[in-house]
N, C-alpha and C positions, 0 to 999 in steps of 0.2 A: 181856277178862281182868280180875278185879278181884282189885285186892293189898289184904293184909293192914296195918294199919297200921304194923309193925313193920318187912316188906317195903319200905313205902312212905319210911322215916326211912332204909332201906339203902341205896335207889335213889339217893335228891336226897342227903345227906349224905357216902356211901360210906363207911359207919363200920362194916362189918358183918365187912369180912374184909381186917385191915391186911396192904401190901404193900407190900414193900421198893422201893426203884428201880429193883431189875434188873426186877420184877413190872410195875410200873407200866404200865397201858395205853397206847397212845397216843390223844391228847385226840381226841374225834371233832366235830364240827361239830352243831347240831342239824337242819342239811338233811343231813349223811352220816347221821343215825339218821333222818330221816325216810325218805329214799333207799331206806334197808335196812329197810325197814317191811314187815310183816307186810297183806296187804290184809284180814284179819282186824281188823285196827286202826282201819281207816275204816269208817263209816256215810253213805248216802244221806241228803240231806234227804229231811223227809215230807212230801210235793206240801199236806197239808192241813193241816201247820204252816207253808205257808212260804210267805208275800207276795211279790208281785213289783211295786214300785213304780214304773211308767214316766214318766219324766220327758222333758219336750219341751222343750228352753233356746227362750230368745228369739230365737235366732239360726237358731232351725229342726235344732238338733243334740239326737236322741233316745239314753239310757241308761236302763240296770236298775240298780234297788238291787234287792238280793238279801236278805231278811229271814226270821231264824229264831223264829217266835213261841213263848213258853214258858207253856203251858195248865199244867205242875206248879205255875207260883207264882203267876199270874193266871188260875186257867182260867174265871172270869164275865169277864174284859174280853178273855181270846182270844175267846170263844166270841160275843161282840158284835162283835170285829172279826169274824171270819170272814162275820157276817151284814151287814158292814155293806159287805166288800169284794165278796162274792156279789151286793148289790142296786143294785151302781157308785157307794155315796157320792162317794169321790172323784175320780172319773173327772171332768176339768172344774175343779176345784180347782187351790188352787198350795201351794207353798211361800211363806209372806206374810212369815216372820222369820227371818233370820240373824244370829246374833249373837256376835260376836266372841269366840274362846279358849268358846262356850258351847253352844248349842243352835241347830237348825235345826227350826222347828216348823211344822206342815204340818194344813192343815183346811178350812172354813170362816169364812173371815175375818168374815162375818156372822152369825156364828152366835150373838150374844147380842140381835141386830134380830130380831123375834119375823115383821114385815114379809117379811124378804130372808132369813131364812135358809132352807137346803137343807134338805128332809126327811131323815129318817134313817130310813126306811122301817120295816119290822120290827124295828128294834135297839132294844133297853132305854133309857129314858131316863136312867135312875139305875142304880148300880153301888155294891156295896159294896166302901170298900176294901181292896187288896190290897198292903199294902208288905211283907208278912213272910206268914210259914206255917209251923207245925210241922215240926222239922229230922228228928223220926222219920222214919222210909222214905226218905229220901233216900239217895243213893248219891255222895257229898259225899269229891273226891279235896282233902285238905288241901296245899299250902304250907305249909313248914316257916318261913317266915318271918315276924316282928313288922308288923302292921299298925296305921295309926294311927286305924282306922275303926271296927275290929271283933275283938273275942279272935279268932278266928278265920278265916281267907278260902281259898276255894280252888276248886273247879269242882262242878257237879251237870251233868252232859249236858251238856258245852260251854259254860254260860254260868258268867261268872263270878261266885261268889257267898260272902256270909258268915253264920257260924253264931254264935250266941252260947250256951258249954254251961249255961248259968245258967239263961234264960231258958226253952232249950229252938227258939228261932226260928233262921230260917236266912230271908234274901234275896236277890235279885242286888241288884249291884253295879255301878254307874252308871260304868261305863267306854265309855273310846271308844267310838260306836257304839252304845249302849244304844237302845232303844226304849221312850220312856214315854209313858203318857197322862197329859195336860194336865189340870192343874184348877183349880178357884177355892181361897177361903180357906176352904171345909168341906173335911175327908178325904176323904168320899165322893162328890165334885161333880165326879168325870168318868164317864165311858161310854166311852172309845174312842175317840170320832169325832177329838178333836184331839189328835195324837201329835209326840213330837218326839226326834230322836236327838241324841246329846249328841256337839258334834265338838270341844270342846273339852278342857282338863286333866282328865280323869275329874270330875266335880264330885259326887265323893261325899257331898259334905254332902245329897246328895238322896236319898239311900240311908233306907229308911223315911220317906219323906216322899211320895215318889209310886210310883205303881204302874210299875214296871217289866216290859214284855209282849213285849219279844222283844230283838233283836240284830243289825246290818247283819253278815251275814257275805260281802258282795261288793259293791261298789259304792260303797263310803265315800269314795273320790276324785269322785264326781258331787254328793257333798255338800260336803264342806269347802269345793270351790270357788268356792260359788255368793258372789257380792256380798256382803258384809257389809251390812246394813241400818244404820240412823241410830240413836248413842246415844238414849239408854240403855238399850234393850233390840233394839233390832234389828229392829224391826214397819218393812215399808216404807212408805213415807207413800204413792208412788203404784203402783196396782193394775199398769202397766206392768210395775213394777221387781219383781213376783213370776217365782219358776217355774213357767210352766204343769206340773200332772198331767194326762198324759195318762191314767192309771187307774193304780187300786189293784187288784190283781187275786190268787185264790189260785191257788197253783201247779195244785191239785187241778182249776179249774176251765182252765186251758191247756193246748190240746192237747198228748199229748207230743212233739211234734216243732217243738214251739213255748217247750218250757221250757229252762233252764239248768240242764243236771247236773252238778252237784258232789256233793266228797263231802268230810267236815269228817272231821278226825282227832277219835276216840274220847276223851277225857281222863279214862279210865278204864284207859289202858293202862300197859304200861311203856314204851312208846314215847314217848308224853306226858310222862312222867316226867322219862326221859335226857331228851327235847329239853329240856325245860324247864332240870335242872339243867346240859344245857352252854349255855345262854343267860348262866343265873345264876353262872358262873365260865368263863367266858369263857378258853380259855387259846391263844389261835390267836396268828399272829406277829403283829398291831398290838398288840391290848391288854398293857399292861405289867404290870396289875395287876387281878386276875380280882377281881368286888366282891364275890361269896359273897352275893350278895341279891337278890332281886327282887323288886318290885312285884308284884301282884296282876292294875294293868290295862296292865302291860308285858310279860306272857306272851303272845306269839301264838298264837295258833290255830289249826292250818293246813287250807288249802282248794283242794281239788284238781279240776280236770278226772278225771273217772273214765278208767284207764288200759284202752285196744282200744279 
């Protein structure tokens, strides 16, 4: 269901139809609105946007990252990942950097040794970049709220993102969880192959500066955890101290009785909406004082085991 944007100031604000105290709802949780959710509300992941990152710790303990790729605002660096996870780049690789309140970056640690590095089979070597895209056609639910990043910020198909109306552009937004590809000191000097999700403070200042290609939507506690790597950037000194990958794999290519079904709540709903605004004014018995604000990369997004 998609609201009007007049609709959408009535929903998060409640300005549309003043009501006495005797009127007054009583405050609902945003798990009692998700609770009471319409299954019209949620959407499947698409097996052929969606990675599945398995990870082997060194202790012999295996996990899935769960990852949502977005072809509308990178579709040359999905469409090189999808070739690069089809021909097992990473199957065999690790996780080489952790790095404190920042990123955890995951590739070919050899890959500037022209010697030792892994092929990259069929995948493009060069990529043009992708940090922005034309905000026309998007389907762009705003936040009523002042951001310090962007005139604008608010969701396109679960990810979260901002628009500028000046310009005319719209990007995602380097929150929790983001999925970027890595690159040198030109714009256009990644491909795909070395990616890295951001487990620290949002570090928006990244925002138009690297290509952002998808989303951890399940599995971000297999990340944050891992060892923090050696100042100042987290690169481990010895090849031990990585995470083994066991493979990078597309949902599309596992069997289905071998994949992880979820289903992400729509953020085109009115569902999404209320949750969001009783996040953002909070009036349950702890909080004393409900903040009337929220963040951009402090909205969760919720993700469900599919119900039967």
């Amino acid at each position: 269901m998609r609201l009007r944007p007049a609709l959408l100031t009535c929903v998060l604000a409640s300005i549309c139809l003043p009501l006495s105290a005797q009127e007054t709802p009583k405050y609902k949780s945003s798990q009692e609105i998700l609770d009471a959710s319409p299954a019209s509300d949620w959407r499947m992941l698409d097996p052929a946007n969606t990675l599945y990152l398995e990870l082997e710790d060194t202790d012999g303990s295996k996990g899935r990252v769960v990852i949502e790729l977005a072809p509308a605002f990178a579709p040359e660096h999905v469409a090189n990942i999808r070739t690069l996870a089809r021909e097992g780049f990473w199957n065999g690789l690790s996780i080489y950097r952790s790095q404190d309140n920042f990123v955890v970056q995951f590739g070919d640690p050899d890959a500037e040794d022209a010697s030792k590095a892994k092929s990259q089979g069929s995948a493009k070597k060069s990529l043009p970049a992708e940090f922005a895209r034309k905000a026309k056609g998007l389907d762009f639910t705003r936040l009523p709220d002042s951001d310090g990043w962007a005139p604008e910020v608010g969701f396109v198909d679960g990810f979260p993102a901002a628009r500028d109306p000046k310009t005319g552009e719209a990007w995602l937004a380097h929150c929790y969880g983001a999925l970027g590809a890595g690159r040198g000191a030109e714009p256009d000097s990644s491909n795909g192959s070395e990616l890295y999700v951001a487990t620290g403070q949002s570090p928006r200042q990244l925002d138009r500066n690297i290509t952002v290609v998808g989303r951890v939507v399940q599995g971000m506690e297999l990340l944050s955890i891992i060892d923090r790597g050696p100042p100042p950037m987290g690169f481990y000194e010895k090849p031990d101290q990585r995470t083994p990958i066991k493979a990078i794999r597309l949902a599309s290519e596992v069997p289905e009785s071998q994949r992880t079904p979820l289903q992400l709540l729509r953020t085109d709903t009115k569902t999404f909406l209320e949750a969001t605004e009783a996040r953002r004014n909070r009036r349950d018995g702890w909080y004393v004082r409900p903040a009337g604000h929220i963040d951009l990369c402090n909205v969760p997004l919720p993700v469900r085991t599919p119900k039967g």
